[in-house]
N, C-alpha and C positions, 0 to 999 in steps of 0.2 A: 932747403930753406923755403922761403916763401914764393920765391918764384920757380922753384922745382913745381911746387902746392897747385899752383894757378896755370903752372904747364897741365899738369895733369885734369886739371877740371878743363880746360880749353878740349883737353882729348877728348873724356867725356859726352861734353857737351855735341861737338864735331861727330864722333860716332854714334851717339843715336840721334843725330839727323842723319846721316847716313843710312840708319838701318830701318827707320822711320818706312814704308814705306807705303808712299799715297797713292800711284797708279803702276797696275798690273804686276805689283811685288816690287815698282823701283824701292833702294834702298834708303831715299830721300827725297826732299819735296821737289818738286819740279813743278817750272814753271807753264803751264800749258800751252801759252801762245808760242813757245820756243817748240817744247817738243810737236806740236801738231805738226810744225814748217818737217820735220825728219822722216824720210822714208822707213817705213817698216821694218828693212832690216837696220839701218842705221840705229833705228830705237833703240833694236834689243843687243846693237853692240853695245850700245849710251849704257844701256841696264847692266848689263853681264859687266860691264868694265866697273863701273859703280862697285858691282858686290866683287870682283876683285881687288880694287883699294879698300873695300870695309876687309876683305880677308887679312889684306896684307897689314893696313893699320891698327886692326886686332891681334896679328899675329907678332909685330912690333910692342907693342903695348897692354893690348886687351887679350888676353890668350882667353879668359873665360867666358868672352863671349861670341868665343867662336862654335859654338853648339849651337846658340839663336841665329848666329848666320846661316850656317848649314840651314837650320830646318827653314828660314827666311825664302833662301834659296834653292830648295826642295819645293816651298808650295807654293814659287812663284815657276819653276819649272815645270812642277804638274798642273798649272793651269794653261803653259803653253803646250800642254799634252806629252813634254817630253818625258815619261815615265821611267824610263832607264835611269837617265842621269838626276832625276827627281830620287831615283831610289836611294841613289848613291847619298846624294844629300841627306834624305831622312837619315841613313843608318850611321851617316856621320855625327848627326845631330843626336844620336842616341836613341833616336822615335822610329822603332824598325816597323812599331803597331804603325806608323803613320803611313807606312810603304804599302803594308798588308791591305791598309782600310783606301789606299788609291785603287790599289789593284784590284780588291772586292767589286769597289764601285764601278772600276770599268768591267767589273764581270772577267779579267785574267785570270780564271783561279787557279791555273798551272803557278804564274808569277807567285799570286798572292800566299799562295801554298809554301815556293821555294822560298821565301820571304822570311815565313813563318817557320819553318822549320829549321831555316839558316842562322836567325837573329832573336826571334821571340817566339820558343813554344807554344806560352799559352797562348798567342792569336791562332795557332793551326784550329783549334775548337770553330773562334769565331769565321774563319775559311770553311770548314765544311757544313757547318750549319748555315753559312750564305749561300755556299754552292747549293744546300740541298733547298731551302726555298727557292731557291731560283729554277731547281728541276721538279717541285711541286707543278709551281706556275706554268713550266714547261711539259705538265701531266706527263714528265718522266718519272712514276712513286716508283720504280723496282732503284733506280739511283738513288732518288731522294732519302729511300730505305736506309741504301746501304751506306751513303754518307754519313748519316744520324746515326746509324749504328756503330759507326767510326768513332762519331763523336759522342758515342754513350748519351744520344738525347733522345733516346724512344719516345719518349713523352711528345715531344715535340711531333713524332709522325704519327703519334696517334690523334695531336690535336689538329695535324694536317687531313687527316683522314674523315677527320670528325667532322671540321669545315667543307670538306668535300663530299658529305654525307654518303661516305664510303666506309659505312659503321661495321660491315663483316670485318673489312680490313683494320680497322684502328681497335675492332675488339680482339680479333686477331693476335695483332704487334702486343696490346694491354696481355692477354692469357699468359703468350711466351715470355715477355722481357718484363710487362709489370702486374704481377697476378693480383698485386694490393689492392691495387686500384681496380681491377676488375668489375669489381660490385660495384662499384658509383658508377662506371661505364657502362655498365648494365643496365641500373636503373634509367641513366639521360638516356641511355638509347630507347628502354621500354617509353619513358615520358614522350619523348621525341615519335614515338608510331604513333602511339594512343590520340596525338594533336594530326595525324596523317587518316585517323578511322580504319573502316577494312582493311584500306592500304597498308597500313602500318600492322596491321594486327598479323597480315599477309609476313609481314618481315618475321616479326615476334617467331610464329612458327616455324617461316625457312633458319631460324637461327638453330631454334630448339630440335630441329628436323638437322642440323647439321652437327650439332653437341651432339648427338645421340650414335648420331653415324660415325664419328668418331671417338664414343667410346665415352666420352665425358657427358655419362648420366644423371648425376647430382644437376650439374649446370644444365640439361636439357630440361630433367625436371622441374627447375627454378623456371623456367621459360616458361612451359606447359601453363606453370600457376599461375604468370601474371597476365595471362590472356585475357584480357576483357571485352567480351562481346555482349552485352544483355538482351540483344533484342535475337540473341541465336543463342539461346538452350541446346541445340542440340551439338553446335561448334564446342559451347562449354564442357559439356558431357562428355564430350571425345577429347578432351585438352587432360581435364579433372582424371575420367580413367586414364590415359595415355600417363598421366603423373604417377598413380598408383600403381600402376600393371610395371612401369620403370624402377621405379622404389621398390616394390616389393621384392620383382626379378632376381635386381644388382647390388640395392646398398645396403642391407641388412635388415634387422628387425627396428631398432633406435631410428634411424631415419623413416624406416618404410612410415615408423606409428606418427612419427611428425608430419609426414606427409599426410599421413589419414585424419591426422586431425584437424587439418586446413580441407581436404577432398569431401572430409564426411560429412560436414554442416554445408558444404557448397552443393553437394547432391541433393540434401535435403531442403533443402532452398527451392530447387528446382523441381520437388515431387519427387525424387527418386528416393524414395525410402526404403525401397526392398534391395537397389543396387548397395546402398551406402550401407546395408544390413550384414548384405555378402559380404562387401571389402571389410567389414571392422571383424568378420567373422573370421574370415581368411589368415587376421593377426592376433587372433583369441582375443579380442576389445570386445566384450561380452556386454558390460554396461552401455557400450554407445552402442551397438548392434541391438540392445532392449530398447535402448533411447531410440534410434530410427525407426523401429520397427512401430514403436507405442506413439511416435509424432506420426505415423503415417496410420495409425487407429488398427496397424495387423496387432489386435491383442490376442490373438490366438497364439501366432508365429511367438509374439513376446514372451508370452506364460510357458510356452513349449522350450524356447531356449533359455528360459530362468531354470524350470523345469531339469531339464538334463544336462545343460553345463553348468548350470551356478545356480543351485537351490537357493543360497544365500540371497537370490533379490527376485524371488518367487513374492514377497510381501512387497518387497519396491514394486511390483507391476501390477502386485492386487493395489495398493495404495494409488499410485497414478490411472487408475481404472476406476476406481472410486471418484476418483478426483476428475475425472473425466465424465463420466457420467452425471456427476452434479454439475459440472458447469453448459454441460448440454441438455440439463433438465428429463433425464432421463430416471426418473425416479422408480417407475415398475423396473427398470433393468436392475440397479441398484438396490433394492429390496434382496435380489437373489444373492447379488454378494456379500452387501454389507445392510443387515434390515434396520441397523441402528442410525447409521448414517443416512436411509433413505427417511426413514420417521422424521431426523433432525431436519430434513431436506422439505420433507411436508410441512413443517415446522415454519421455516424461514417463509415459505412460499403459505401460508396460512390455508390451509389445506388439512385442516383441523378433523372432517369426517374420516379423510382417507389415511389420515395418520391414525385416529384411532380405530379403524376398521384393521389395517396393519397389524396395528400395536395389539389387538386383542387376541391376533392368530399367536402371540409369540408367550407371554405368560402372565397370570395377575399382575406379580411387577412391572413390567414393562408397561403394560397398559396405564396403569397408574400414575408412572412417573410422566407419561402426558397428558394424563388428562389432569394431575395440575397445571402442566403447561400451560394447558387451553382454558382454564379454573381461573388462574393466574390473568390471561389474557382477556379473558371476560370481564374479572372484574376491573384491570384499569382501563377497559372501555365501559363500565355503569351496567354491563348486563349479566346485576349477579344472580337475577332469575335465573338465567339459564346456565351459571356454573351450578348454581343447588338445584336443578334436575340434572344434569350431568352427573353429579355425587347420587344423586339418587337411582337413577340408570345404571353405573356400572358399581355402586357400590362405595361405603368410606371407607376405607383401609385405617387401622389405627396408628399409622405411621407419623414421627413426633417430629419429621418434615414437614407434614402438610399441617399440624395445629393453626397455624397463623395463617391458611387459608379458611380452615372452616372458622375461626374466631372472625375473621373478617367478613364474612358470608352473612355470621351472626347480625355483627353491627351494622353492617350495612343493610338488613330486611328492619332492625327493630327504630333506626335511623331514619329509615324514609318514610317521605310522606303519602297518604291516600290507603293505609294497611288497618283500618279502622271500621270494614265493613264488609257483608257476607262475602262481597268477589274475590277480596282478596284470601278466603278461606284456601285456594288448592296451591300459594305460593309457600301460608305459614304450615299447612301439612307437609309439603313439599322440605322445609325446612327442618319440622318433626321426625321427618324420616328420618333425611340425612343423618340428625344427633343421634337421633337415638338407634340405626346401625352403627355407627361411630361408637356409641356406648357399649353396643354389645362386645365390640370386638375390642376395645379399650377391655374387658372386664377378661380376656382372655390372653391378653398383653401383657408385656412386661410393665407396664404403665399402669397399671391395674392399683385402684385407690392413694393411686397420687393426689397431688393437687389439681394439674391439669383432669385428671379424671374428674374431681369433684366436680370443677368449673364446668365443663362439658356438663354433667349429670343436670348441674343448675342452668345452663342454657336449653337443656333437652326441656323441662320441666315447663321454662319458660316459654319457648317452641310450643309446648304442647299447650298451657293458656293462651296463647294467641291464638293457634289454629279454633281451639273450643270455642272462643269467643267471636271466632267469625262466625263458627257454624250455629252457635244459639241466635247471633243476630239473621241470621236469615228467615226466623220463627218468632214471629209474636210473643206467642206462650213464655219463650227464652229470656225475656227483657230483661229480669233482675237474673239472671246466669250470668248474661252476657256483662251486665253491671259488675256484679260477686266479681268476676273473672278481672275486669279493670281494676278494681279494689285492691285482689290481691296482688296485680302485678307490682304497684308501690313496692313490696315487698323486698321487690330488684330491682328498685333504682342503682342501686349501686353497679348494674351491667348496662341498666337500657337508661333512654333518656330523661331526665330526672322530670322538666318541665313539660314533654309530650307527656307522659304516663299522670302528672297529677291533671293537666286537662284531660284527659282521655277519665281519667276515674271520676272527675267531678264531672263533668258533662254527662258521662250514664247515670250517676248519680242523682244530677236533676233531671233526668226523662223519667225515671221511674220514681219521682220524688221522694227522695229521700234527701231533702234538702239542707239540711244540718251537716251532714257529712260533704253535700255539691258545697256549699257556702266554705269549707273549713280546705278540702281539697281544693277549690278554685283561688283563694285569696294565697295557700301556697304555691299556687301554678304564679299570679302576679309576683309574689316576691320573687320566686325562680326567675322569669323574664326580667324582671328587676337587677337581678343579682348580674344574667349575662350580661346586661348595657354596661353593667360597672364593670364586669369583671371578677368578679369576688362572691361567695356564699357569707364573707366573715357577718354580715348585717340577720341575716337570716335568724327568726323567731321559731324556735321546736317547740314551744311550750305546750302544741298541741300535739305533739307526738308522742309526748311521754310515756311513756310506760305500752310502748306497742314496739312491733318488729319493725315499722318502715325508718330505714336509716338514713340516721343523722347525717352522717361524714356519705358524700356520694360526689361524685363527678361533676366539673362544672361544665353544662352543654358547649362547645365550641361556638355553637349559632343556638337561631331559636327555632324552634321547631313547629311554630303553630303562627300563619300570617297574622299582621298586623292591624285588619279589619275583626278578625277573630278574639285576639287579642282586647279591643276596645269595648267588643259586646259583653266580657268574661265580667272586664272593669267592673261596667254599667250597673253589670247583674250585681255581684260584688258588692256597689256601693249601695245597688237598691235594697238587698237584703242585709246589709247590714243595719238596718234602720226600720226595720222589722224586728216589734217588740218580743215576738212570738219564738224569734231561730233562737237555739240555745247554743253556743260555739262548745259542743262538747261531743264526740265521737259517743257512735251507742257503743254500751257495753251487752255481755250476754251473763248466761248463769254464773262462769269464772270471776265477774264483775274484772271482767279483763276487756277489751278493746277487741268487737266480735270478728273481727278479721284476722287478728294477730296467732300465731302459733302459739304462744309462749302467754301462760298464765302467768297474771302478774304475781300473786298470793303466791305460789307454790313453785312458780319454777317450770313447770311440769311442760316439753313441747308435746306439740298435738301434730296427727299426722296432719296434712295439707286435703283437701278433698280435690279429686281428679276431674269433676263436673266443675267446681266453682271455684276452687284453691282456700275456701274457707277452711277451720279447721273443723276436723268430722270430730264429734264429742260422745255424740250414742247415736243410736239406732242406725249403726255403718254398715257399708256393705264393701267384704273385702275380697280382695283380687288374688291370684296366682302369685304374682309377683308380690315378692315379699315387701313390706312396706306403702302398697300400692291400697287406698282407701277411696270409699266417696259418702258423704250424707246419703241412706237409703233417702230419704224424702227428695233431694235433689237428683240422685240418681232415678230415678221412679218418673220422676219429671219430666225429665232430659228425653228418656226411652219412650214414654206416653206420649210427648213431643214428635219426635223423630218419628212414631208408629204415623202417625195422623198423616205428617207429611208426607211421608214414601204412600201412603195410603191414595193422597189427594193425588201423589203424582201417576199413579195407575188408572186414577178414573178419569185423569187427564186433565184436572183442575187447573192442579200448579201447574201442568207442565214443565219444561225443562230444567227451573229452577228447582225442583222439586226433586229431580233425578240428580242434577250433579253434587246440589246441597245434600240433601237425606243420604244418597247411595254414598257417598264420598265420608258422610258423618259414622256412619255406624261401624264400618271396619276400622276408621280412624282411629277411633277414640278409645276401642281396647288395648290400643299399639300398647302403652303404658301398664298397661293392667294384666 
């Protein structure tokens, strides 16, 4: 009932103040000023009698909390150091680990052992791995060892060894009992020298110096490699072969080549290019034994062992010998090997004489194909002079590659400015030549009366009236030649520039007054100028072209070709002569009552050949040439030659002088190019 109820809470309550305990394990609270009056032993009868009535009142009433007494009374016994009957207590209490971990602590480990083995197996672990730190600390390891070993905790003596930086030993115990781990032991250990310098590096090799001697070459070898000394090449050298001459010896072919693959670039690193040549030879590694030998420039040794063990990379060691030789600018060595690659090499390095001095020993083609190179390179640097003597020196080939340089060659002589008088005669002969070699061998080509051939024939032609008209202008006598010659080049506006060519014809055409034609040519020279500012020919008035060869439809100049001051005197004239009652705006005509410059009779149809002195056309009294279709006016012809005689004449009695030799002598073989 209810007061059974409130008996038992009274128990309760009563027993754990009892078990409560405040000083030195009493089982309750006690009063301090009582127990200080009590002698020592009196106390601990006060205490002991205490946890006697908690036994007994528990054993009355509380049976289940007769374990918390025990063990109460266990850790109040082992703090009065009494360990025996402490023991007893723990194992009553069911806490036999509680006995073990007394005994540990006082370092008992016979007790703490029989403890462990009597009550709680698994604390026997926690017993010997106490005992064995404690024989660390006591620098007893052959015990410490063999405790851990007991207790299956190698691990632990090798982290003991490790701390002790007694690494033989803890790599050691790691080899036998834990192989796993090995390698990361290896590695902290190698990190661990490396932070020590020589010192350490001293270890590295007494380790690898003791793997060896015992037989375990793989892992002696691993040592060997990780030796790092940089400032001793020669320590290295002897580590790197000590790894290879080990591998090679004992671990087969598959290892030995892993190892040469780490030895043979470490060798070569160091200069030793003939050692690492040996050792790749040693394991038929033919490619690295070519590689070391060609990093170390033996291209003898390399070509000789391409050579006779592996033909197959006789071309790999010509190719890296090439490739060598260009990067070291060895171009005369290079010629012997490879002449095309040294040409390319003259090439990049602009070296333009010595490429084609090269290039000329090896065959027409070859030569050719650089001196467009160098053709090419002239002109987009502006000096197409000297690509059209180049073509004139070695030659045009009529190859349908190089068209668009000699087109270009063209436009760029008929294009620029200052080519309008005797000096520039030996650049437009120069240009003469060029075409008309070009032509000849065009006519032996498969190209032969193409279109491109035509074009060519009509640039030759045209070539050859500019040259003509330099050389009449350097002679008096020549004036209306040199004019004729301007006239007809109208003819090809459609190639050359539409607005130079009609000031060039009208400007000769008022020096030798024939100013009908100067006023009819200059006023189309302004509208050309006119047309470039717009942009457009669409304005442009033919009505005085009619019924003549110079063409209507032609090219609009990109620029102007005739400055700006030149331009406003054309005007001037222009507008002075047009207000002059006398000029008749009508081109002369001749006997064809055709337009006297034009080929082509208007009546009839009929073209007339071109004349080679003036480009007029020749009608009668001609005089004809070898070359078929090749004509000239005997009367202009006759001219030209009584000209030229006079000259070369004056240059011999030393009149002219010099002008007279380059002009005359340069004229007369010139001019029958065509003929």
């Amino acid at each position: 009932g209810p007061s059974a109820t409130c008996q038992q809470g009274s128990l309760h309550g009563l027993f754990g103040a009892l078990i409560q305990p405040r000083v030195c394990g009493a089982p309750f609270p006690i009063c301090w000023s009582q127990v200080m009056l009590f002698p020592s032993c009196h106390f601990l009868y006060f205490i002991c009698s205490m946890f006697d009535f908690a036994f007994e009142l528990a054993r009355l009433s509380l049976k289940q909390k007769l374990p918390e007494i025990h063990f109460k009374y266990g850790s109040f016994l082992e703090d009065e150091g009494k360990f025996e009957e402490a023991e007893v207590e723990f194992v009553k209490a069911g806490k036999p680990k509680e006995a073990v971990l007394m005994y540990a602590h006082a370092q008992n480990w016979a007790a703490a052992q029989r403890v462990a083995e009597a009550h709680d197996p698994d604390s026997v672990l926690i017993v010997l791995v106490g005992q064995a730190d404690a024989a660390f600390k006591q620098k007893e390891f052959s015990k410490a060892e063999a405790l851990l070993l007991r207790a299956q905790r190698l691990d632990l003596a090798v982290k003991h060894y490790k701390e002790a930086g007694m690494w033989a030993d803890a790599l050691r115990v790691c080899k036998e009992y834990l192989p796993g781990d090995l390698e990361a032991l290896q590695e902290a250990y190698e990190r661990e020298a490396a932070k020590k310098g020589p010192r350490g590096i001293e270890g590295i090799l007494e380790q690898a110096r003791e793997w060896e001697q015992a037989g375990e070459y793989s892992r002696a070898v691993d040592c060997y490699l990780k030796v790092r000394d940089p400032g001793n090449n020669t320590r290295m050298e002897k580590c790197w072969m000590k790894a290879a001459e080990l591998s090679i010896k004992f671990l087969g072919q598959p290892r030995s080549i892993e190892v040469m693959r780490t030895v043979g670039p470490q060798l070569v690193s160091i200069g030793k290019f003939n050692v690492a040549a040996e050792l790749y030879l040693n394991l038929d590694m033919i490619k690295e034994a070519i590689d070391a030998f060609m990093e170390g420039e033996e291209w003898n040794k390399a070509k000789r062992v391409a050579k006779e063990l592996d033909p197959r990379y006789e071309e790999y060691v010509d190719q890296h010998y090439k490739e060598y030789l260009k990067d070291q600018g060895k171009v005369d060595s290079l010629v012997g090997v490879d002449v095309m690659a040294a040409l390319d090499m003259y090439v990049e390095r602009e070296q333009w004489e010595k490429c084609l001095e090269t290039a000329a020993k090896q065959n027409y083609k070859v030569l050719h194909k650089y001196v467009a190179l160098y053709a090419t390179h002239l002109i987009q640097e502006g000096s197409w002079d000297k690509a059209v003597a180049l073509y004139v020196q070695h030659g045009t080939p009529a190859n349908s590659q190089n068209f668009n340089i000699y087109k270009r060659l063209f436009v760029e002589m008929v294009n620029v400015a200052g080519m309008n008088n005797a000096e520039a005669y030996s650049s437009w002969a120069d240009l003469r030549d060029l075409l008309f070699n070009l032509c000849e061998n065009l006519v032996k080509s498969s190209d032969a009366n193409t279109p491109a051939h035509e074009e060519f024939e009509t640039m030759l032609l045209v070539s050859h009236y500019y040259a003509t008209r330099a050389a009449a202008q350097s002679i008096k006598q020549l004036d209306t030649v040199a004019a004729k010659l301007s006239i007809s080049l109208l003819r090809h506006t459609d190639i050359i520039p539409a607005d130079k060519a009609f000031y060039e014809a009208g400007t000769a055409a008022k020096e030798v007054g024939w100013e009908n034609m100067a006023f009819i040519f200059l006023n189309r020279f302004l509208d050309l100028t006119d047309a470039i500012e717009e942009g457009s020919l669409y304005a442009l008035d033919h009505s005085d072209f009619q019924y003549t060869d110079i063409p209507y439809e032609v090219p609009l100049p990109a620029k102007q070709h005739v400055a700006e001051e030149q331009r406003e005197e054309i005007r001037d004239w222009v507008l002075t002569m047009s207000m002059d009652q006398r000029l008749e705006q009508v081109l002369p005509r001749d006997e064809r009552d055709t337009y006297e410059a034009s080929l082509v009779a208007v009546s009839t149809g009929v073209r007339s050949l071109p004349c080679l002195i003036t480009g007029y056309p020749v009608l009668r009294n001609k005089v004809e040439f070898k070359r078929p279709g090749k004509q000239a006016n005997k009367e202009s012809w006759n001219k030209f030659l009584m000209a030229v005689k006079v000259r070369m004449g004056q240059g011999r009695d030393g009149q002219s002088g010099k002008g007279a030799e380059s002009n005359g002598a340069g004229l007369v073989p010139g001019l029958p190019v065509l003929a």
